[in-house]
TORKOL-4160 file (C-alpha; in steps of 0.2 Angstrom, whole numbers, padded with zeros to 4 digits, m for minus):
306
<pt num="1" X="m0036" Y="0108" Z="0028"/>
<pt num="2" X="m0031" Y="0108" Z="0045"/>
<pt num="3" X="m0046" Y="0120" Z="0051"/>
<pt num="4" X="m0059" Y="0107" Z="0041"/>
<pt num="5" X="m0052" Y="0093" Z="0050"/>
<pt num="6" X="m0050" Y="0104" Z="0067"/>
<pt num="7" X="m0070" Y="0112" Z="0063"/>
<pt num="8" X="m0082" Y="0104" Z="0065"/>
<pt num="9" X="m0097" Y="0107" Z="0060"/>
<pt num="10" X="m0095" Y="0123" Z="0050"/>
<pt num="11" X="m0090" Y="0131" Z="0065"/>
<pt num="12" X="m0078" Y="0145" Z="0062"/>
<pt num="13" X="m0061" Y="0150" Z="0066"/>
<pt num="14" X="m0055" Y="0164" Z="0073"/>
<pt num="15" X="m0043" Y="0174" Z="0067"/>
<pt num="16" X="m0031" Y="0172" Z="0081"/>
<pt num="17" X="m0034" Y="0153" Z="0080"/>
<pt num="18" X="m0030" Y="0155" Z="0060"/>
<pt num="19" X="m0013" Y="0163" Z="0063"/>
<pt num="20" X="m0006" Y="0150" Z="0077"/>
<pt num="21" X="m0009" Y="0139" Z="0062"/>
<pt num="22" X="m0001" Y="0147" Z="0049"/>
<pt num="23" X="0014" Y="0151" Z="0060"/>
<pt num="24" X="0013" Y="0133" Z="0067"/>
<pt num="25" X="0013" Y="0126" Z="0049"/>
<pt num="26" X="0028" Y="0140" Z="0044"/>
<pt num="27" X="0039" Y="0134" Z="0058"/>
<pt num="28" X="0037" Y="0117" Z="0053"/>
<pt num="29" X="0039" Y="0118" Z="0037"/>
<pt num="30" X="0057" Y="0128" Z="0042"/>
<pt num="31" X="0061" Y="0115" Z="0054"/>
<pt num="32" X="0058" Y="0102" Z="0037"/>
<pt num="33" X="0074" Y="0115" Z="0027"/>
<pt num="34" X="0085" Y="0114" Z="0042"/>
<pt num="35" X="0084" Y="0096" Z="0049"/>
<pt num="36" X="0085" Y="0085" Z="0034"/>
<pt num="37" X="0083" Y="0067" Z="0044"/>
<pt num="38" X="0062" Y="0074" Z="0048"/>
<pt num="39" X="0052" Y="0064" Z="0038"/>
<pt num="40" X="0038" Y="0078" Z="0032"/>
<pt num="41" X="0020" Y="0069" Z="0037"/>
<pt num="42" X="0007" Y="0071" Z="0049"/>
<pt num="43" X="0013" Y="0060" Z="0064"/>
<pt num="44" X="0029" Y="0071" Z="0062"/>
<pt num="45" X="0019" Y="0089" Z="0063"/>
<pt num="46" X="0010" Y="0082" Z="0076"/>
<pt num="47" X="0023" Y="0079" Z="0087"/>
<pt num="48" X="0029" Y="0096" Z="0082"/>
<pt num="49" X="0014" Y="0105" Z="0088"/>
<pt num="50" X="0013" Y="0098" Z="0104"/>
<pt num="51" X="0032" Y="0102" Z="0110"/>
<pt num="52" X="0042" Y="0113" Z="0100"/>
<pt num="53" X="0027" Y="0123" Z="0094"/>
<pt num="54" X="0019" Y="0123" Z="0111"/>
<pt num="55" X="0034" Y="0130" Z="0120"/>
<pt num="56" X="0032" Y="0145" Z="0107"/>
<pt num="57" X="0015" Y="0150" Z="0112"/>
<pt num="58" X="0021" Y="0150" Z="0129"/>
<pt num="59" X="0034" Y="0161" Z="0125"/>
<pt num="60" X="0022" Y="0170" Z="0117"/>
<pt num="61" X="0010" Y="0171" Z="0130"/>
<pt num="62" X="m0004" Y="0164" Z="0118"/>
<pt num="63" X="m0019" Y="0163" Z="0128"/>
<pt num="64" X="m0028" Y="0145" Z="0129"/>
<pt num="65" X="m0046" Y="0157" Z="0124"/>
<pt num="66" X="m0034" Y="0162" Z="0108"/>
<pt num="67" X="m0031" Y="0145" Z="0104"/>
<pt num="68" X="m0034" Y="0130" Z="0115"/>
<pt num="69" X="m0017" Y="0119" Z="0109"/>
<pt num="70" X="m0023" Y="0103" Z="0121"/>
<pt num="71" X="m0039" Y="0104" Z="0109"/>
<pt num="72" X="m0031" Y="0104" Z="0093"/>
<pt num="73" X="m0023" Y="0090" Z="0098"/>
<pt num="74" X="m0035" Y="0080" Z="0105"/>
<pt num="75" X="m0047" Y="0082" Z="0090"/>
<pt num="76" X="m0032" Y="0079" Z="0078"/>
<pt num="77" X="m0026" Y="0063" Z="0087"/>
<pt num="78" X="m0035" Y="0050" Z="0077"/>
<pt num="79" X="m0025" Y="0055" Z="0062"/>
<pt num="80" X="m0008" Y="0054" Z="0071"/>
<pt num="81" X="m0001" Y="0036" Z="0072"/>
<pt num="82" X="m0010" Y="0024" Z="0082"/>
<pt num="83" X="m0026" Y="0031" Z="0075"/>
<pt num="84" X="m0042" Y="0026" Z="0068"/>
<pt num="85" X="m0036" Y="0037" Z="0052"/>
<pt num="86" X="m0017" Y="0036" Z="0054"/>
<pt num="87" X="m0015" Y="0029" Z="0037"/>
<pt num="88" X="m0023" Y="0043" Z="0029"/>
<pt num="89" X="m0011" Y="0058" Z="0031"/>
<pt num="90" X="0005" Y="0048" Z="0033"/>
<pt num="91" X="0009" Y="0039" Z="0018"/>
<pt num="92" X="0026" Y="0035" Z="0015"/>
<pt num="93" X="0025" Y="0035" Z="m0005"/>
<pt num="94" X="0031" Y="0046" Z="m0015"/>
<pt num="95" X="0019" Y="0051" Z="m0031"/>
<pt num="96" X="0021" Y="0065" Z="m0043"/>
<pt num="97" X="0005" Y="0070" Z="m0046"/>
<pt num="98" X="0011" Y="0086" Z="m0053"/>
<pt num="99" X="0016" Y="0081" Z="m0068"/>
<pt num="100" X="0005" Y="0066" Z="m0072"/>
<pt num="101" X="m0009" Y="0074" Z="m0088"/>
<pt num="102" X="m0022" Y="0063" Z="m0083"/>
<pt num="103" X="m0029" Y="0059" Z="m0065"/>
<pt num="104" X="m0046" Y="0053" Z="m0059"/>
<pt num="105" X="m0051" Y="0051" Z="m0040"/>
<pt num="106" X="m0064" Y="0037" Z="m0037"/>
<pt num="107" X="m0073" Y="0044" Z="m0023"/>
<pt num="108" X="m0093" Y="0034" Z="m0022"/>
<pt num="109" X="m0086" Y="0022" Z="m0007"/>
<pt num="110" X="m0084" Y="0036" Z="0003"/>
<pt num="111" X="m0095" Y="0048" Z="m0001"/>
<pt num="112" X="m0107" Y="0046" Z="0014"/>
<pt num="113" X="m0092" Y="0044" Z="0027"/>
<pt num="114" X="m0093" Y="0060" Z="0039"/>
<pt num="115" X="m0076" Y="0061" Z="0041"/>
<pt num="116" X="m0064" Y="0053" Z="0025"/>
<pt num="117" X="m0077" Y="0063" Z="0011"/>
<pt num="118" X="m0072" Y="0081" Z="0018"/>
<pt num="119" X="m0053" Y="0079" Z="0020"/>
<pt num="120" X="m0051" Y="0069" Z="0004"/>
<pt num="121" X="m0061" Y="0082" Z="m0008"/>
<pt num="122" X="m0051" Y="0097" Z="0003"/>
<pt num="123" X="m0035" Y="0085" Z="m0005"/>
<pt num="124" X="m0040" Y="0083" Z="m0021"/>
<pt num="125" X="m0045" Y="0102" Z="m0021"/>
<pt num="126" X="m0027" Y="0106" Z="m0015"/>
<pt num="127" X="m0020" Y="0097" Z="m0026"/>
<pt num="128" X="m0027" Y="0106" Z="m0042"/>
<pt num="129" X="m0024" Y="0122" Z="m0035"/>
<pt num="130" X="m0007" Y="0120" Z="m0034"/>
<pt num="131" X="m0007" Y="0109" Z="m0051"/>
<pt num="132" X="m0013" Y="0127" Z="m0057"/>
<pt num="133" X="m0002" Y="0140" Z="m0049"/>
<pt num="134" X="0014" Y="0131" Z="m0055"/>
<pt num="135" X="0010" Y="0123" Z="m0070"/>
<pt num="136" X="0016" Y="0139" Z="m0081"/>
<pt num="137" X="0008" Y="0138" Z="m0099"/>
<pt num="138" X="0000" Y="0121" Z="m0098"/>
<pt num="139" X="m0021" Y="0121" Z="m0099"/>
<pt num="140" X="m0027" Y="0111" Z="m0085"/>
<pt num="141" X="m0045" Y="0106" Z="m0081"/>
<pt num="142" X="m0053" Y="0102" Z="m0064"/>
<pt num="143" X="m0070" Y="0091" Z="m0071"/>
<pt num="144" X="m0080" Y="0088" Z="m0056"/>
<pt num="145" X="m0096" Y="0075" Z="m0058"/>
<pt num="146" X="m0111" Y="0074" Z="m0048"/>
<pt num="147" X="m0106" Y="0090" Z="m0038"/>
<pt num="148" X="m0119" Y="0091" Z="m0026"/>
<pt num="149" X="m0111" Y="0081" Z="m0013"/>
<pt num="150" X="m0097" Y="0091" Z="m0012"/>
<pt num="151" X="m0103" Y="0106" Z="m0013"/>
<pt num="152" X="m0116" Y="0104" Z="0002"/>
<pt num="153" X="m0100" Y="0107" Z="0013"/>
<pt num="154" X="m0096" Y="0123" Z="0016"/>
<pt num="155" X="m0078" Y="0121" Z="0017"/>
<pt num="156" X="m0078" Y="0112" Z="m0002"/>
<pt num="157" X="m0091" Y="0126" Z="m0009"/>
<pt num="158" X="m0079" Y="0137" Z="m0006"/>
<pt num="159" X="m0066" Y="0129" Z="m0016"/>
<pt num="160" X="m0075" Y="0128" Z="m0028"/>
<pt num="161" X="m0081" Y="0149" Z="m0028"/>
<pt num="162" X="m0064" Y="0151" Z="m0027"/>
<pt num="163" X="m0057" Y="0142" Z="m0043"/>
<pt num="164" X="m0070" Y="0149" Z="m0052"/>
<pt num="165" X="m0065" Y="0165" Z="m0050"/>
<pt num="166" X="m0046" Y="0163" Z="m0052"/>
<pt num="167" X="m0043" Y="0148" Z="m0062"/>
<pt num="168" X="m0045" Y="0156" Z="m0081"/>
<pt num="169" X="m0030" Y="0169" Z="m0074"/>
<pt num="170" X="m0019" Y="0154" Z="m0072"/>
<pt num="171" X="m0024" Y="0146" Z="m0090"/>
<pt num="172" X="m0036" Y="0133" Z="m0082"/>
<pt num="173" X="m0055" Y="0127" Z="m0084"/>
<pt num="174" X="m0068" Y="0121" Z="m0069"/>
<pt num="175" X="m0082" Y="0110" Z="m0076"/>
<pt num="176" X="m0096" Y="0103" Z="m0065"/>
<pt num="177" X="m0106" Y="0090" Z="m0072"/>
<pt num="178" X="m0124" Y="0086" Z="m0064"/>
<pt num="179" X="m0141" Y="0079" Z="m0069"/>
<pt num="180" X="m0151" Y="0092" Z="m0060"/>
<pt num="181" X="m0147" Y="0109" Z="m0061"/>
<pt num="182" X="m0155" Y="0111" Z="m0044"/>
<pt num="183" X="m0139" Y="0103" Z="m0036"/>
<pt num="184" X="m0128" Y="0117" Z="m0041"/>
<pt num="185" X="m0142" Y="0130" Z="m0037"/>
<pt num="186" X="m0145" Y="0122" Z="m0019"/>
<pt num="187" X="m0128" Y="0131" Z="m0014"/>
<pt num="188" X="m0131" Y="0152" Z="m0009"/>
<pt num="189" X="m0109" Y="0149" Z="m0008"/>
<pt num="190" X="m0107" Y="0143" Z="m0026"/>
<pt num="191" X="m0122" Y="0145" Z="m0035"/>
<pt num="192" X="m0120" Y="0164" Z="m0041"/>
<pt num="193" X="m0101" Y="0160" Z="m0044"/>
<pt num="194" X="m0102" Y="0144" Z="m0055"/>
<pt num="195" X="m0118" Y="0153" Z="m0067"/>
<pt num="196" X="m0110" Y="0169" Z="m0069"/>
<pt num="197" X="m0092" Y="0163" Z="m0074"/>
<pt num="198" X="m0098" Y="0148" Z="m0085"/>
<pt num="199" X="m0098" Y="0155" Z="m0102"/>
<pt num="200" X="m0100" Y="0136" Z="m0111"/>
<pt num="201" X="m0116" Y="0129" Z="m0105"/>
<pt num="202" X="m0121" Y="0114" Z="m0110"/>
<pt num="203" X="m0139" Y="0102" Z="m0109"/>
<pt num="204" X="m0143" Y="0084" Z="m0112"/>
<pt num="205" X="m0162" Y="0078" Z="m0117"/>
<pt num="206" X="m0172" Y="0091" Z="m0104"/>
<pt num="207" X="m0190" Y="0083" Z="m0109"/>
<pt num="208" X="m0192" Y="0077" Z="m0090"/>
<pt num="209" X="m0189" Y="0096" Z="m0084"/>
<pt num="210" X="m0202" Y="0103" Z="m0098"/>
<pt num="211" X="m0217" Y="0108" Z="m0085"/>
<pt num="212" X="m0202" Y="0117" Z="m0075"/>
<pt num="213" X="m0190" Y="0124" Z="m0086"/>
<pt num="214" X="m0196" Y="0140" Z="m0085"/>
<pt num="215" X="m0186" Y="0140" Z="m0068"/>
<pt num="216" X="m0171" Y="0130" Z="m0075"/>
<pt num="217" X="m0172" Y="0145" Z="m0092"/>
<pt num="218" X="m0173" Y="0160" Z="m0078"/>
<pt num="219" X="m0158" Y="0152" Z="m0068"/>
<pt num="220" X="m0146" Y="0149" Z="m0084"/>
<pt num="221" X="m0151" Y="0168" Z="m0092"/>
<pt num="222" X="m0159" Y="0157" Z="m0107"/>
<pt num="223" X="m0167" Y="0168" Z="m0120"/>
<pt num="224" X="m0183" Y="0163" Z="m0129"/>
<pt num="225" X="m0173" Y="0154" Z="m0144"/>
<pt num="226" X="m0160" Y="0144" Z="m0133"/>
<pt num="227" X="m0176" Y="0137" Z="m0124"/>
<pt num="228" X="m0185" Y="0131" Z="m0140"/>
<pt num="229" X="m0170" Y="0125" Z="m0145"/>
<pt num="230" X="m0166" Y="0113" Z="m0129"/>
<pt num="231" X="m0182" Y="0107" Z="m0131"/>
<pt num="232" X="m0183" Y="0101" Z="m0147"/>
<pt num="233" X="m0169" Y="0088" Z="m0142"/>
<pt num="234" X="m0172" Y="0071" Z="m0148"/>
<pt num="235" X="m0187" Y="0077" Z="m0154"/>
<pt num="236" X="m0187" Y="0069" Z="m0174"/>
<pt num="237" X="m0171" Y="0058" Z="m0172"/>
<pt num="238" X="m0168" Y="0048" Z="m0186"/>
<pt num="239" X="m0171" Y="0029" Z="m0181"/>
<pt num="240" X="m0158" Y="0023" Z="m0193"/>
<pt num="241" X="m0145" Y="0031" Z="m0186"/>
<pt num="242" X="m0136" Y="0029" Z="m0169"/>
<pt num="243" X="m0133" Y="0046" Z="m0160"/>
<pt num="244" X="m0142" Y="0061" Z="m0148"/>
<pt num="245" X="m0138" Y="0079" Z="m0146"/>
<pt num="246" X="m0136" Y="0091" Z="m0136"/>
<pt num="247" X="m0136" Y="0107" Z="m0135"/>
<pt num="248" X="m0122" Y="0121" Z="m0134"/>
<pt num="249" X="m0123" Y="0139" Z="m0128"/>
<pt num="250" X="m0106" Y="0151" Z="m0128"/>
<pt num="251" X="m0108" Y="0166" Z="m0118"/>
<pt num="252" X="m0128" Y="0170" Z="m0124"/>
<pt num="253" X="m0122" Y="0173" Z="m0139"/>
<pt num="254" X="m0121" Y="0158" Z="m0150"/>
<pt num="255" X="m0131" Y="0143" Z="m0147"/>
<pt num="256" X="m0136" Y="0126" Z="m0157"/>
<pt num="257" X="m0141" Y="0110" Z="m0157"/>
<pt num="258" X="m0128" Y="0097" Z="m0162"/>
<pt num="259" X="m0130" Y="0079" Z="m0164"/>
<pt num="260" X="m0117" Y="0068" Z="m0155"/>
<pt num="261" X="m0115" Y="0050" Z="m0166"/>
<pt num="262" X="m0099" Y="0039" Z="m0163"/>
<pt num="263" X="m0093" Y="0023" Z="m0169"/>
<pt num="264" X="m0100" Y="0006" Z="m0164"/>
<pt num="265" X="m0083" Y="0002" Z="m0156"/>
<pt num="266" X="m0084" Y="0019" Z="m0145"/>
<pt num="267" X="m0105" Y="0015" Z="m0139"/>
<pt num="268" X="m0100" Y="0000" Z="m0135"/>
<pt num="269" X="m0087" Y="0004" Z="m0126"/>
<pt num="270" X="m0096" Y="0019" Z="m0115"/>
<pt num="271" X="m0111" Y="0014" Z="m0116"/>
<pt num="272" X="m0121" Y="0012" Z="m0099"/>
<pt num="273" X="m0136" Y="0002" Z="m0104"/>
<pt num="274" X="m0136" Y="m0014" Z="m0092"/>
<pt num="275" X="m0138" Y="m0027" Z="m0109"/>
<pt num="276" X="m0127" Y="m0020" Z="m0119"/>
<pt num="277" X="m0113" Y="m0019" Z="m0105"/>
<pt num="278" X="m0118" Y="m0039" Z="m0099"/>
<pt num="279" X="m0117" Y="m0043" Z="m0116"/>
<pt num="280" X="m0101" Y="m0034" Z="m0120"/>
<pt num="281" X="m0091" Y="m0043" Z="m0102"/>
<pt num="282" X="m0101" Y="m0059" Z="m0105"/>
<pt num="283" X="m0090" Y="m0061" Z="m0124"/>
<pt num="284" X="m0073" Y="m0053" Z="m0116"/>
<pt num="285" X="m0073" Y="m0068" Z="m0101"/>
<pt num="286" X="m0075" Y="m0080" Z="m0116"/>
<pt num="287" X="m0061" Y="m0070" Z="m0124"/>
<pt num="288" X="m0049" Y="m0072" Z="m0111"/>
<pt num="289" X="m0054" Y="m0055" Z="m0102"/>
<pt num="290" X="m0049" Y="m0047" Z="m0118"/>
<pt num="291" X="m0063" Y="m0034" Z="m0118"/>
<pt num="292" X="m0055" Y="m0025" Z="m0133"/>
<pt num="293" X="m0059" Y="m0041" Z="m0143"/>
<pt num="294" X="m0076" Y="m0042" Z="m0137"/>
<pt num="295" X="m0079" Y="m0025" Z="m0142"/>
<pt num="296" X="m0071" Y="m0027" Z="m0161"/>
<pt num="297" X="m0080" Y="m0044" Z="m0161"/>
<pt num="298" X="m0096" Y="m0037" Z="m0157"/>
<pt num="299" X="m0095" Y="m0020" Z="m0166"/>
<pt num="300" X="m0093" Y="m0033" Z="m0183"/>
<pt num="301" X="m0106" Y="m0042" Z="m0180"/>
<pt num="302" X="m0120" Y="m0027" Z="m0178"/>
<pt num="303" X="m0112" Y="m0020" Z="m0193"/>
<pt num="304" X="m0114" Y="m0036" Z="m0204"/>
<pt num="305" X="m0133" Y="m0037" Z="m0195"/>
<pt num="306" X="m0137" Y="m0022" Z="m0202"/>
């Protein structure tokens, strides 16, 4: 993480300048076991860095071309107290993440923000991986939605190539979810990584792709009878009946069409028509903000309209 907020632009480190890191991170990190009273943060490695770890690479004899200290810390100084983004890396609170079997990061209002986006994916991203190397005979699952933001960076592609390729060693999944394949296939980094170990595929309705899915069917490895059977989504749907499917693909050698139909409580609850969802709000403020209520109430009433 300190490299992606160090680098910019993609430009790599060297591997001089990734070893004062590490060391400077190891010393630190000591300094944490020996002096109790340090409170482990950002502002506190910071401080770290630019006397006691500076006086190292002196000893050392670390050339400034080797790794340019006074820049480190020059880039890095918005995120040290005082900063624009001081607040970001220095929280006082302490969450246990670790153990908590649900999480969801809401991450739309920063999505475009050249700065927050690439260090809060880089956390999240951390964060599993070290859900998943000590979580010991627990399945976890990393699902990331709409990935092609993420993985336009370099630096989050590679996350992402990487926990493909280890995370079923350490009794974990990685799902991305997208509405255009091409967003996973834009990515050289990931691309090759993501088909190749994702042995569950699985397609909505592709009617809007059909002029083109012969690209999409030589991407995904689809045989002949897995593309007549993504087509024929939806195609002869029973009006009476609320429900769409889907279809399945394990590892090219299973494959089906399955229709998806819930109860009138769980579509109104999920679903993302704009009426529906008006309608369903509109009936919880009457209800006090009970939206349970407003979704029993309604739920009865389409039942007893039918």
């Amino acid at each position: 993480m300190l490299l992606t907020l160090w680098k910019k632009d993609n430009e790599p480190a060297t591997r001089a300048e990734e070893v004062a890191l590490s060391n400077a991170v190891s010393l630190y990190i000591g300094k944490l076991k020996e002096e109790s009273d340090i409170v482990p943060c950002f502002n506190t490695f910071y401080e770290f860095v630019g006397t006691e770890y500076r006086k190292v690479l002196e000893e050392k004899k670390v050339r400034e071309k080797d790794f340019d200290i006074d820049g480190f810390l020059n880039v890095l100084e918005p995120y040290y107290k005082g900063g624009e983004y001081d607040y970001l890396l220095n929280s006082d609170k302490e969450l246990d993440l670790l153990h908590k079997r649900f999480i969801v990061f809401e991450i739309d209002q920063i999505k475009e923000h050249a700065i927050l986006f690439p260090v809060t994916t880089i956390i999240i991203m951390e964060l599993f991986i070290n859900k998943m190397r000590r979580l010991k005979g627990i399945r976890k699952m990393i699902v990331i939605e709409e990935a092609w933001k993420a993985i336009a960076s370099a630096n989050m592609a590679s996350y992402i190539k990487y926990l493909y390729k280890t995370v079923r060693k350490f009794f974990g999944e990685a799902v991305v979810v997208t509405q255009e394949v091409e967003d996973i296939i834009s990515s050289a980094i990931v691309k090759d990584s993501i088909i190749n170990n994702s042995d569950c595929k699985i397609l909505l309705d592709q009617r809007k792709f059909v002029n083109k899915f012969e690209q999409i069917q030589s991407l995904l490895g689809l045989t002949e009878k897995e593309k007549s059977q993504i087509l024929s989504i939806n195609q002869s749907n029973d009006p009476s009946r609320l429900y769409k499917e889907v279809w399945i693909g394990l590892g090219g050698t299973q494959s089906a069409v399955y229709a998806t139909e819930v109860s009138t409580q769980e579509y109104l609850a999920y679903t993302t028509e704009e009426s529906e969802k008006l309608e369903v709000r509109a009936l919880a403020e009457k209800l006090g903000g009970d939206m349970e209520a407003a979704i029993r109430q309604l739920a009865e009433d389409k039942q007893e309209n039918k």
